[in-house]
C-alpha positions in Angstrom: -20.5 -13.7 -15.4 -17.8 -13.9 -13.0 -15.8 -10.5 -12.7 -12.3 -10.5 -12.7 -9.9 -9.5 -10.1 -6.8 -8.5 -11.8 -4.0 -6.1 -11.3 -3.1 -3.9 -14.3 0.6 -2.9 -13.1 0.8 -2.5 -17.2 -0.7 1.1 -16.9 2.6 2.5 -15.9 4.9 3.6 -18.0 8.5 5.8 -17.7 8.6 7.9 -14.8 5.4 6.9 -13.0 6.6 3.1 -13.1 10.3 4.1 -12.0 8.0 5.8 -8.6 5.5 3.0 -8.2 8.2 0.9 -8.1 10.2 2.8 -5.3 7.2 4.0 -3.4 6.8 -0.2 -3.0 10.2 -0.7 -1.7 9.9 1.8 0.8 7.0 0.7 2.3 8.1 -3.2 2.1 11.1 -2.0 3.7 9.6 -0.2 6.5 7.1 -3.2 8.0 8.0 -4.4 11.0 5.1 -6.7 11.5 1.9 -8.1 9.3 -1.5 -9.9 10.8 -3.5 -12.1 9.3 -7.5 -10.4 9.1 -10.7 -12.0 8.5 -10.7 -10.1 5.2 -7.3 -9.9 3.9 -3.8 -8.5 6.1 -2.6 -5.7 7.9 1.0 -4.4 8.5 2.1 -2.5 11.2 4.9 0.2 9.5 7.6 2.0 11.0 6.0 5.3 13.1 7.7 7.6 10.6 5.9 11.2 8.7 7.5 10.9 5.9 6.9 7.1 5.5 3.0 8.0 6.1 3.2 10.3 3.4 5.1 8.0 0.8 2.1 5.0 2.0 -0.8 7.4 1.1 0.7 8.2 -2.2 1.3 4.5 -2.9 -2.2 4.1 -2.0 -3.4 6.2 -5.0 -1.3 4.6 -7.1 -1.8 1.0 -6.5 -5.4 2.1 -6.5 -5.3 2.5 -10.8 -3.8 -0.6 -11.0 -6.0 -2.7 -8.6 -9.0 -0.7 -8.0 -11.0 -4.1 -6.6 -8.3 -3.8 -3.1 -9.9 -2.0 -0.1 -6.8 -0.2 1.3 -6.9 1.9 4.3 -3.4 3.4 6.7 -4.1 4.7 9.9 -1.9 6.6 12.7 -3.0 5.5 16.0 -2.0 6.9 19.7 0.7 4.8 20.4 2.9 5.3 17.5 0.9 2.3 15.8 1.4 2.6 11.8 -1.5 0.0 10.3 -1.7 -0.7 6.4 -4.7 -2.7 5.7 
């Protein structure tokens, strides 16, 4: 038996959808660059606190829908902003 890898963006309903939805656009909206990895991509975000904040909560919540997705952000000296 093979397992499945599928995203379940069907959990959210109302409110919590409506916040998904814009937590999403914010991030997709603040990359500035994305890499190619050996296991999957990373994208460098804009160097911003609030932004870091809205990522990590994104984070959470993708992480119902698509619990199977390793996802890691990480503030680096520099001003380097990496979602992988």
């Amino acid at each position: 038996m093979t397992d499945v890898l599928e995203c379940r963006l069907d959990i959210f309903e109302g409110p919590e959808k409506l916040r998904y939805e814009a937590l999403r656009e914010a991030m997709k909206a603040a990359v500035e660059e994305v890499r190619e990895l050996a296991e999957g991509y990373a994208a460098r975000l804009r160097p911003d606190p609030a932004l870091f904040r809205q990522v990590a909560e994104w984070i959470t919540v993708e992480r119902r829908c698509c619990p199977f997705l390793g996802l890691g952000l990480n503030w680096s000296e520099g001003d380097a902003v990496w979602l992988s």
